[in-house]
C-alpha positions in Angstrom: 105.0 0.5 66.9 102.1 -1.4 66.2 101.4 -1.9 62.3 98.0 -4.0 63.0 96.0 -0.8 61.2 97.9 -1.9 57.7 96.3 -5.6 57.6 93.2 -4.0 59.0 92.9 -1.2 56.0 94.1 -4.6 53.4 90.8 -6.4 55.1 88.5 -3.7 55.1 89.2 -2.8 51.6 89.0 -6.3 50.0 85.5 -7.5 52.1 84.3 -4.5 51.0 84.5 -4.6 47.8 84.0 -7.9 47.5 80.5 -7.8 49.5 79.9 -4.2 47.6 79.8 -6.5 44.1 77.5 -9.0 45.7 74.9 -6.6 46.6 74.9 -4.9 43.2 74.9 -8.9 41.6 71.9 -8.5 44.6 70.9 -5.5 42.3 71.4 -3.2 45.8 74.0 -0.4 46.0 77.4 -1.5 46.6 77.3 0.7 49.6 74.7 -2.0 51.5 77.3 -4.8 51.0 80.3 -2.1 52.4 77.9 -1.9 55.4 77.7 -5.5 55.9 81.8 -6.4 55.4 81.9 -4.3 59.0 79.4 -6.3 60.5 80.7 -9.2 59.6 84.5 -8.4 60.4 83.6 -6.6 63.9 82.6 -8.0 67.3 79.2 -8.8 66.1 80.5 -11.6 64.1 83.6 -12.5 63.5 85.9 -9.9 65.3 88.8 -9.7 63.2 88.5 -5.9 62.9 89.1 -3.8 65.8 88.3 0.0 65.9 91.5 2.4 66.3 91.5 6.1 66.7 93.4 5.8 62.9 90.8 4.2 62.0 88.0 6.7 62.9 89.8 9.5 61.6 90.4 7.8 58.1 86.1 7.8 58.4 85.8 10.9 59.5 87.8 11.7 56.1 85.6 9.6 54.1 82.5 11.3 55.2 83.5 14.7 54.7 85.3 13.8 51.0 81.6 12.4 50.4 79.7 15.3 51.5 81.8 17.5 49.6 81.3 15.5 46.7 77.4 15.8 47.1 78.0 19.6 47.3 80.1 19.5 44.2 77.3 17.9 42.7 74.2 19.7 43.9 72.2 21.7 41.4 72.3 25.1 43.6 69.5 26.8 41.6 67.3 24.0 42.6 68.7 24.2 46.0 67.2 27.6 46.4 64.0 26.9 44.2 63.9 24.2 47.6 65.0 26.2 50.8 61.5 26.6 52.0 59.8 23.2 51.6 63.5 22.0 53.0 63.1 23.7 56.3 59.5 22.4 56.5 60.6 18.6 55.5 63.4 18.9 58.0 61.4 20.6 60.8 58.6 17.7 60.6 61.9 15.3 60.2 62.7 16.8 63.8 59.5 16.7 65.7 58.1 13.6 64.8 60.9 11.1 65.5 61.2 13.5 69.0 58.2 12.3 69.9 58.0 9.2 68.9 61.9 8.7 70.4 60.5 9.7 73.8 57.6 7.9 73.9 59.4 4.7 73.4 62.0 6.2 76.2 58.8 6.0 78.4 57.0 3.1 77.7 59.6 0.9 77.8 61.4 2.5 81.1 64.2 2.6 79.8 65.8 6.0 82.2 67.9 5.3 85.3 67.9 6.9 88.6 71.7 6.3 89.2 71.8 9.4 86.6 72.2 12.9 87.4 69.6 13.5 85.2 65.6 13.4 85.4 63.7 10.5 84.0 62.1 13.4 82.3 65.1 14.2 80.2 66.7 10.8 79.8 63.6 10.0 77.7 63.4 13.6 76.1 67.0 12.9 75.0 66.2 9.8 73.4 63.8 11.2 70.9 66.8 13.8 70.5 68.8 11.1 68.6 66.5 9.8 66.6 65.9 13.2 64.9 69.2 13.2 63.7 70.0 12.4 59.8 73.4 11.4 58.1 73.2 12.1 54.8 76.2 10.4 53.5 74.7 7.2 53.1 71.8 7.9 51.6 74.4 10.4 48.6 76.2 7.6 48.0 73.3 5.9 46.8 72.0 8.9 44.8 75.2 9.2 43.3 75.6 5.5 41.9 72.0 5.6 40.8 72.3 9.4 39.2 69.5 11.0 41.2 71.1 13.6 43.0 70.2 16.4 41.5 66.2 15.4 41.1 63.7 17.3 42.7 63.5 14.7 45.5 67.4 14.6 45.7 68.3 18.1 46.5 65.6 18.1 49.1 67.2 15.4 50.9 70.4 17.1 50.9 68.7 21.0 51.4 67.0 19.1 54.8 69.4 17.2 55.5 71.2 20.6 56.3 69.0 22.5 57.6 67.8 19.1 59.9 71.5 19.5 61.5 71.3 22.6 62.3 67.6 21.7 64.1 69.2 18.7 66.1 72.2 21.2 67.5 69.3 23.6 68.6 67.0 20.8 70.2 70.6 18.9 71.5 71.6 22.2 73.1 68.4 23.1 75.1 68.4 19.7 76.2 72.2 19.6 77.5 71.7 23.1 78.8 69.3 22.1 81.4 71.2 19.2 82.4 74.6 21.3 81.8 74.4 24.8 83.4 77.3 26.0 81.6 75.6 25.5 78.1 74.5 29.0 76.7 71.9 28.5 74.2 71.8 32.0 72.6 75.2 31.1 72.7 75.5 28.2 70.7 72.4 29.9 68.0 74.7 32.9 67.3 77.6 30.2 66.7 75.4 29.1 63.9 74.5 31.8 62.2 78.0 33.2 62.4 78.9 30.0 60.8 76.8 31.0 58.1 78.4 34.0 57.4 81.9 32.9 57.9 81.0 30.5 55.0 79.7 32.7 52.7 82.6 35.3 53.0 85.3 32.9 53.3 83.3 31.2 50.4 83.0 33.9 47.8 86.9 35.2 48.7 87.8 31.1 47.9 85.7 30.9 44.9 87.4 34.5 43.6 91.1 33.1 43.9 89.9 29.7 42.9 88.5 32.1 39.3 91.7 34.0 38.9 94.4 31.3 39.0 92.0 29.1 36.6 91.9 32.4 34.2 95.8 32.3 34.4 96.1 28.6 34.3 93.2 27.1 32.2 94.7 23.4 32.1 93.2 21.3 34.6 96.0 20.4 36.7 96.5 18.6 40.7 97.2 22.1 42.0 93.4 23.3 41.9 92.3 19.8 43.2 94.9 20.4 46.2 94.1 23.7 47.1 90.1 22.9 47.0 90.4 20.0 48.9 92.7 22.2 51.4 89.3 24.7 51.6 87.5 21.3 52.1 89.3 20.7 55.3 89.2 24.3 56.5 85.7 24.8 56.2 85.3 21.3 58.0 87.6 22.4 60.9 86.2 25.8 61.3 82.3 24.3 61.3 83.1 21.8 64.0 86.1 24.2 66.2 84.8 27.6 66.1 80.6 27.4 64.9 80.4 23.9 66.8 78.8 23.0 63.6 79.2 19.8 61.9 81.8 19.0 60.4 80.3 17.4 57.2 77.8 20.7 57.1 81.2 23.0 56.4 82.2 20.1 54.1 78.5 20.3 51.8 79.0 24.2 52.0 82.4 24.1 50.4 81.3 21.6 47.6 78.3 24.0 46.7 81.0 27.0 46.8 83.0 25.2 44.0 79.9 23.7 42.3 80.0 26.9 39.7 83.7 26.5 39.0 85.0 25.7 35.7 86.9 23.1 37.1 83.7 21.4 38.6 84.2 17.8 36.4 87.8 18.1 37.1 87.7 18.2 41.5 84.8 15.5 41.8 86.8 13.2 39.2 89.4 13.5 41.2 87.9 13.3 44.8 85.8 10.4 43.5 89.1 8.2 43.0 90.5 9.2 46.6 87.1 8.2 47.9 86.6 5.2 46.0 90.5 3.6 47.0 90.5 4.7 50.4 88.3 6.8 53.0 84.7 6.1 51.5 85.1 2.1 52.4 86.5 2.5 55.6 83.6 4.9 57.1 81.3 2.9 55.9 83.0 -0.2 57.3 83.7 1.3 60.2 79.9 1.7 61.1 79.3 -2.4 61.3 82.5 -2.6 63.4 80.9 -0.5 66.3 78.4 -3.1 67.2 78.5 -5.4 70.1 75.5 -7.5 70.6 76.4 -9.5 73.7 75.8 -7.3 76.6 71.7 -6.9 75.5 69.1 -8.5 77.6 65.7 -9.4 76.9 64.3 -5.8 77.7 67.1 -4.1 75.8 66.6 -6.3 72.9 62.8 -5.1 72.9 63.6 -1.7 73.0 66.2 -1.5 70.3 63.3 -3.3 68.4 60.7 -0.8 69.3 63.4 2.0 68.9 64.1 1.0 65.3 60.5 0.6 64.1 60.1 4.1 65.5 63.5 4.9 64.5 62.3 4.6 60.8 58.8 5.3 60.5 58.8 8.8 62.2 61.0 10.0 59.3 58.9 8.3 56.6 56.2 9.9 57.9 57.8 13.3 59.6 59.6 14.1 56.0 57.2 12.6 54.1 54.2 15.0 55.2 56.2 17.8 55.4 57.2 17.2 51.6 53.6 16.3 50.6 52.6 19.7 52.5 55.2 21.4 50.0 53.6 20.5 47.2 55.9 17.3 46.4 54.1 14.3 44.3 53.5 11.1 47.1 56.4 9.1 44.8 58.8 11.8 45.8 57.3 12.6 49.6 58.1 8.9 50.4 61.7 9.4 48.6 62.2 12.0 50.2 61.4 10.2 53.7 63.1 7.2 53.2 66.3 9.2 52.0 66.1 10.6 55.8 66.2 7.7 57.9 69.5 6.9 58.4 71.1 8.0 61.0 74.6 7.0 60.9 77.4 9.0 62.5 75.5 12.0 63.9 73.1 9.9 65.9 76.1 8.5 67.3 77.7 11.9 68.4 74.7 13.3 70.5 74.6 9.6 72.4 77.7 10.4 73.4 77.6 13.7 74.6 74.3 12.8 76.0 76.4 9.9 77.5 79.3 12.0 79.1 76.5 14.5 80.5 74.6 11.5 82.1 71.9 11.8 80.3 71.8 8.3 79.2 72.8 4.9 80.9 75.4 3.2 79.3 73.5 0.0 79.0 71.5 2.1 76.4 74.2 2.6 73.8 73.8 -0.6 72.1 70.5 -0.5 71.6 71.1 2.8 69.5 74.2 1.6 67.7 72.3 -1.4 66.4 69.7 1.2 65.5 71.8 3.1 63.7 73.7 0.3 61.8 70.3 -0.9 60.2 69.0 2.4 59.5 72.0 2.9 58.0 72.2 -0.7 55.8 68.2 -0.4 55.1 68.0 3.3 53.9 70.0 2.5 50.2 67.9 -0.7 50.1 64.9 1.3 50.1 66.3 4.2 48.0 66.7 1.6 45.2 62.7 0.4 45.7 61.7 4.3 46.2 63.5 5.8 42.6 62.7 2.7 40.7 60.0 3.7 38.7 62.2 6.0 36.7 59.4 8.1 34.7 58.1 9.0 38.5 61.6 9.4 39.9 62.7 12.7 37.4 62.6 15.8 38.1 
């Protein structure tokens, strides 16, 4: 057996936090310097990390703990006070990095004719990436600077949501027309039913969660067990049966519990799992997926292009579709710059657009880098957006 993963967690967690007090000496989030220890251990500069199917799965922990976290956290009655202007902010959050994805796509010539796939769709599919959003980053951030529950805050995480659900819509009519066996009424009553599954399941969960606290008051490891077990479920059920996000069935759980008496208790609790373990290595394990030597010239000026694009069109996207709602410009541009990383997700639909031919392999790079620096830049400017604290409160 190979027991390379236990110096590689010992690494990961030292550099990390090491770096992560750097950047707050920096006066950044601790999350930035986190981001850069996987740079700087992975094959873009020193390569003494290498990624491990253990590896991604302890990430794939950390991002769900996270989002459930978030959920814990959310104010709910603001949530709903924000479901419409969050549809809107997401919906502009979709469109406008679509189109401004695809006309990079084109102007650059970036599509291959060794695909199965029309030049057509190869750049469609390119602006389909860019609309995605991870969220994770950008709660982290919220969370060590206390704004998560501000006005802006909750409509980050409200179209955050609602922006997945957009992207798995957009992803599918895309993949359908280059995949005949993709069904997109199909896939649309997957979501809704997800919807349903989690309310149900939700309120059933929240009603045993109420009668064992009524016959066992104490706060005690049992409840934190048994909600981080409804955690998991919700994640596996999202992603197996809804083919939802994972980290969507993850926020929904945290907003099921974010009523319970035990509230202080589970994110306490989850916080110190986070903090020790899963939370460093996914955000490590974003820097280790780089790989900067196979880009040439033209590569290297789209992943530029791609990552101006990559960060204006959700500045501006959100940002107008927040300002439309009614939101102050402070808290429009908040709102926008909490939505441009892309993390994770982006990395998901390149590759399924990658196993469907949809994109050359040459072409993953170039989004990987884009999604790293999104990624790094996006707490950066978090901490410039919410400094003015009379303008950042609710």
């Amino acid at each position: 057996m190979n027991y390379d993963y236990l110096l590689y967690l010992a690494v990961i967690l030292i550099s990390t936090k090491l770096l992560g007090l750097v950047t707050r000496k920096a006066n950044m989030p601790q999350v930035v310097g986190a981001l850069i220890a996987g740079l700087v251990l992975g094959p873009a500069c020193l390569n003494l990390v290498h990624g491990s199917t253990f590896l991604n799965q302890i990430s794939e922990i950390g991002v769900i703990v996270l989002m459930f976290m978030a959920g814990v956290e959310t104010d709910t009655e603001e949530l709903k006070r924000s479901g419409v202007a969050s549809f809107v902010i997401a919906l502009m959050g979709v469109l406008v990095p679509l189109a401004g994805g695809f006309g990079v796509a084109y102007a650059c010539h970036v599509s291959s004719t060794d695909l199965p796939a029309s030049e057509l769709l190869q750049n469609i599919f390119i602006g389909i990436i860019l609309t995605a959003t991870s969220v994770s980053i950008t709660v982290e951030t919220l969370k060590e600077m206390g704004k998560v529950s501000t006005k802006a805050g909750t409509a980050i995480l409200g179209a955050a949501i609602i922006d997945d659900i957009l992207g798995i819509i957009a992803l599918t009519v895309v993949t359908s027309m280059a995949d005949p066996s993709t069904n997109i009424l199909v896939v649309l009553l997957k979501i809704a039913g997800f919807f349903v599954f989690a309310i149900i399941f939700g309120i059933m969960f929240g009603f045993i969660i109420q009668k064992w606290v009524s016959v066992d008051p104490k706060p005690n490891r049992r409840h934190v067990i048994l909600t981080f077990a409804f955690c998991l479920i919700m994640s596996f059920c999202a992603e197996h049966f809804f083919g939802v996000a994972d980290i969507t069935g993850a926020y929904v759980a945290g907003l099921v519990l974010s009523h319970s008496t035990k509230r202080e208790v589970i994110y306490r609790e989850f916080d110190t799992v986070s903090y020790l373990l899963v939370a460093p290595v996914f955000f490590a394990s974003i820097g280790l997926k780089v790989e900067l030597s196979s880009m040439s010239g033209n590569l290297l000026l789209f992943t530029g292009l791609l990552l101006v694009v990559a960060i204006l069109t959700k500045i501006i996207g959100c940002g107008l579709g927040a300002k439309a709602m009614k939101y102050s410009s402070k808290e429009s541009i908040q709102i926008g710059i909490g939505m441009i990383s892309r993390g994770e997700v982006a990395l998901i639909v390149a590759n399924k657009g990658e196993a469907l031919g949809l994109i050359a392999d040459s072409l993953y790079a170039p989004i990987v880098v884009t999604v790293v620096i999104t990624t790094i830049i996006t707490p950066i400017f978090l901490k410039l957006a919410f400094k003015d604290k009379k303008l950042a409160k609710a």
